[in-house]
C-alpha positions in Angstrom: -54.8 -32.5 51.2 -58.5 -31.9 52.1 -59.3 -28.3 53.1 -60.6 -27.5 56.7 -63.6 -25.8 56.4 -65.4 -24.0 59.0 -69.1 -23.0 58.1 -71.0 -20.0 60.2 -74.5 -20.4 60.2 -76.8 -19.1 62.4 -80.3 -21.4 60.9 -79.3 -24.7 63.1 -81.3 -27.2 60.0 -79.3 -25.0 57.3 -76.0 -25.3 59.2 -76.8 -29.3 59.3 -77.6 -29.4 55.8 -75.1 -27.5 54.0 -72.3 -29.5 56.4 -74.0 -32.8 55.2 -73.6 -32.1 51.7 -70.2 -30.4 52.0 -69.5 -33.6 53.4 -70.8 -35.8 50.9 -68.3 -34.0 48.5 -65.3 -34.9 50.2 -65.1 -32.0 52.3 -63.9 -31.8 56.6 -66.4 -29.6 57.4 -67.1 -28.4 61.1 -70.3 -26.2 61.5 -70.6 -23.0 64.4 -73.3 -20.7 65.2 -72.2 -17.4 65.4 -69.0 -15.4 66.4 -68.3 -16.7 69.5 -68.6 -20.4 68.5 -66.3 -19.8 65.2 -63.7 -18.0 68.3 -63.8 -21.5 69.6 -63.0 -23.6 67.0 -60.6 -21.1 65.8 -58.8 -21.5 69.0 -59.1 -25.4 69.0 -58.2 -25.6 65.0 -56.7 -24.6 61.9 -59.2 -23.6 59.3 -58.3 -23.0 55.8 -61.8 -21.8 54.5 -64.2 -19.5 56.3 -68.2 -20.1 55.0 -69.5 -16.7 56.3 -72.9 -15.8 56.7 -73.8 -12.3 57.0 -77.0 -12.1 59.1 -75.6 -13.5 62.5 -76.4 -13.0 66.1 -73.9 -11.2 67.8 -71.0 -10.2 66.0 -72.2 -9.7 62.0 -70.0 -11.2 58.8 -68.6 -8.5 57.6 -67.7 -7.8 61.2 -66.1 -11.3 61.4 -64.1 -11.0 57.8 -62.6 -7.5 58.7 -61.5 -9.4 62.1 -59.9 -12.5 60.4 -58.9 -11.6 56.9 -55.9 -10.9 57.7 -55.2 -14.4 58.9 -52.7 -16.4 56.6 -53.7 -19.1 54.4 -57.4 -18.1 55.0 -60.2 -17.9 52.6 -63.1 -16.3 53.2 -66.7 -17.2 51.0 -69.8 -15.5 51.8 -72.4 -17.1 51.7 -75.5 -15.4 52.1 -79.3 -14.0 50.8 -78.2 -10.7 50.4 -77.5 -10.2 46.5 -77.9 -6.1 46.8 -74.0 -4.8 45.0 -73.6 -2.5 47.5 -73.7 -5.7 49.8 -71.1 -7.6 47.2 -68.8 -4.5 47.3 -68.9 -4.1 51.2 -68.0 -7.8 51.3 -65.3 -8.0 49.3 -64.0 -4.3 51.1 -64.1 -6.5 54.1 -62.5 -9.9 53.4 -64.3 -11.8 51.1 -62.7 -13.7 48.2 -65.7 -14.6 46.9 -69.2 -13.6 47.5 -71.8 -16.1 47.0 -76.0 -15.8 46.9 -78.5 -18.8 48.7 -79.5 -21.0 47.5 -76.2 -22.5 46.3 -75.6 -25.9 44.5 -73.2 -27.7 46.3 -71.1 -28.9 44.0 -70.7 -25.2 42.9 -69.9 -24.7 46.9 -67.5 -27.5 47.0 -65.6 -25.7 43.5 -65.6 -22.5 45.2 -63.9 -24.0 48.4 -61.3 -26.2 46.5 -60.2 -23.5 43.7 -60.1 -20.7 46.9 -57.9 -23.6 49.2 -55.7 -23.9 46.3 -55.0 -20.1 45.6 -54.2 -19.6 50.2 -52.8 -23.2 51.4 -49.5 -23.3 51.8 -47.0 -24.4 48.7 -47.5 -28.3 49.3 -50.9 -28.9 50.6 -53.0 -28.7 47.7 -52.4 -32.2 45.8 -51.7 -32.8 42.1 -52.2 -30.4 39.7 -54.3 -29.9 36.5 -52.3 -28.5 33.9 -53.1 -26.6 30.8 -50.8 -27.8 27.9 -51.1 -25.1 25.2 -48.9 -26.4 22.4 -51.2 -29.3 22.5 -54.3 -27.3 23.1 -55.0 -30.0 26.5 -56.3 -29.9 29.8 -54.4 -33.1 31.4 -56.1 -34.1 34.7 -53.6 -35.2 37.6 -55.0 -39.1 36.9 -53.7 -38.6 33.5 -56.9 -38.3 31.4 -57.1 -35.3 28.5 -59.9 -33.2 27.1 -58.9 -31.8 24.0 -60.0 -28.1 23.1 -60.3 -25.5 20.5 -58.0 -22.7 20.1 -60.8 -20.6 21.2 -62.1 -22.5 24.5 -57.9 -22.7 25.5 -57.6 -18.8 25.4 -60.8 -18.8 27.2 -60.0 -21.0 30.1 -56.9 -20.0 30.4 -58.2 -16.4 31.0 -61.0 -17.8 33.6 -58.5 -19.9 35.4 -56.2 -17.4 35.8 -58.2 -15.2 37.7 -60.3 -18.0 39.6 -63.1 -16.7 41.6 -63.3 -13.7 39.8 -65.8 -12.7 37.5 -65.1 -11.5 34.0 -67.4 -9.5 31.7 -67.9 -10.2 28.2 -66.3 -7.5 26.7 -63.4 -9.3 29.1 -63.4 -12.4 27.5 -63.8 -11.0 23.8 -60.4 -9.3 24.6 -58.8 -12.4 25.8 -60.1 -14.2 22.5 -58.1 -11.3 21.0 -61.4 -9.7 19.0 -62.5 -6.2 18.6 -65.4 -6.0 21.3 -67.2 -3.5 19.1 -67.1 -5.8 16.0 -67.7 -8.9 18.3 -70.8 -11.2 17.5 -72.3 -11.4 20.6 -73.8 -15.2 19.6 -69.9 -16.4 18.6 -69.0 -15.6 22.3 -71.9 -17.7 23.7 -71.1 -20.4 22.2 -67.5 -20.9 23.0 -68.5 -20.4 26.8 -71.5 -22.2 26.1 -70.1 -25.3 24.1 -66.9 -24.7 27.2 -69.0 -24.9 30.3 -70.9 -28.4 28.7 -67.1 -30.2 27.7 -66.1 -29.3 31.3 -69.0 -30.4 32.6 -68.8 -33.6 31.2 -64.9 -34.3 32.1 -65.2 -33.8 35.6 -68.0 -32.0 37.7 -64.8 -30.0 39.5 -64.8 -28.5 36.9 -66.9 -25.2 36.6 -68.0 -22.2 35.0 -70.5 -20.3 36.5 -72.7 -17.4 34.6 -73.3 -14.7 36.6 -76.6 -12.9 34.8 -76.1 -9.3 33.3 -72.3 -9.7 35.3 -70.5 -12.4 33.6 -68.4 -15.7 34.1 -65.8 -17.2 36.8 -63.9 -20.1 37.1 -64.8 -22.2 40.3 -63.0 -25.2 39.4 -59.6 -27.0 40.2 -56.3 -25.0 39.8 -54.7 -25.7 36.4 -51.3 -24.7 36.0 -49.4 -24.0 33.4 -48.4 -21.0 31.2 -51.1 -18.8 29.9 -52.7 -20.0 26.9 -50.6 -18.7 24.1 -51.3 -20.6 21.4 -51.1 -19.6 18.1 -54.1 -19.6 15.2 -56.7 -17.8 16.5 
């Protein structure tokens, strides 16, 4: 099941854009104004993903996330210019699951929504599964296809996906590769996420790893189920 997405955007031609290309992706997207538009559709529809800008007429977003957070099976991305921390911590304070600076690819847009539908929809509406298989160090894709991986890029994954949305440091992900931090080469970490990001990449555009500079990495793809990566070997 498609998630319902509701985008609030204020700039008409940005509103129209980022619904086109949302669109293009697969995505029912329905596009509002400002506070008192989003009301509306609210009241007309059920929306599983709120795109929030901050900057609105009227009624501000972190106004409008306080207000409808609370909401079940609602996610709520921000989407906005503001990239101050003080404005990522007051967003997330407020509602946000996951906080997100213009300009934004879409596909990364499209990951975000889909991974953040399939952590709030109800148990049923999100569709086959991707699993992680770590006795056969596998991702298997619900059409049946299978991207091998190392040891290292299973633990790694595993870690990202079970915390999608999220971002993880390094020192994080040197932990969940089970290495000393202090004795960690910082190049050996690079590439796994580097030599990671490129194999997922070329499996399936879904899915992603996004580097977050000075702050990290998060998962933005699919949800893979499955037991956490314990595989043996390291």
């Amino acid at each position: 099941m498609s998630p319902r997405v509701v985008l609030v955007e204020d700039n008409d031609d940005l509103r129209e854009e980022i619904v086109f290309q949302l669109e293009a992706e697969g995505l029912s997207v329905r596009g509002a104004r400002d506070a008192h538009a989003l009301d509306m559709l609210l009241a007309d529809q059920r929306c599983d993903i709120l795109v929030l800008d901050l900057n609105l007429p009227g009624e501000g977003g972190f106004s409008i996330a306080r207000r409808l957070c609370d909401r079940q099976h609602l996610g709520i991305i921000m989407l906005t210019a503001r990239d101050a921390l003080d404005d990522k911590l007051q967003g997330f304070h407020d509602g946000a699951d996951i906080y997100l600076v213009k300009p934004v690819d879409r596909r990364e847009l499209a990951a975000c929504i889909k991974v953040l539908f399939a952590r709030v929809a109800p148990a049923g509406d999100t569709g086959p599964a991707w699993r992680l298989v770590a006795a056969q160090r596998k991702l298997l894709a619900p059409d049946g296809r299978a991207l091998d991986l190392t040891v290292q890029e299973l633990l790694v994954l595993d870690f990202l996906a079970q915390r999608a949305g999220s971002t993880r440091s390094r020192a994080d992900l040197v932990r969940a590769l089970g290495i000393d931090f202090m004795q960690a080469p910082e190049g050996r970490t690079n590439t796994v996420i580097s030599r990671l990001r490129q194999k997922l990449a070329d499996f399936d555009p879904a899915l992603r790893i996004v580097a977050w500079r000075n702050q990290g990495y998060s998962y933005v793809g699919p949800r893979l189920d499955g037991p956490q990566a314990a595989a043996g070997g390291r």
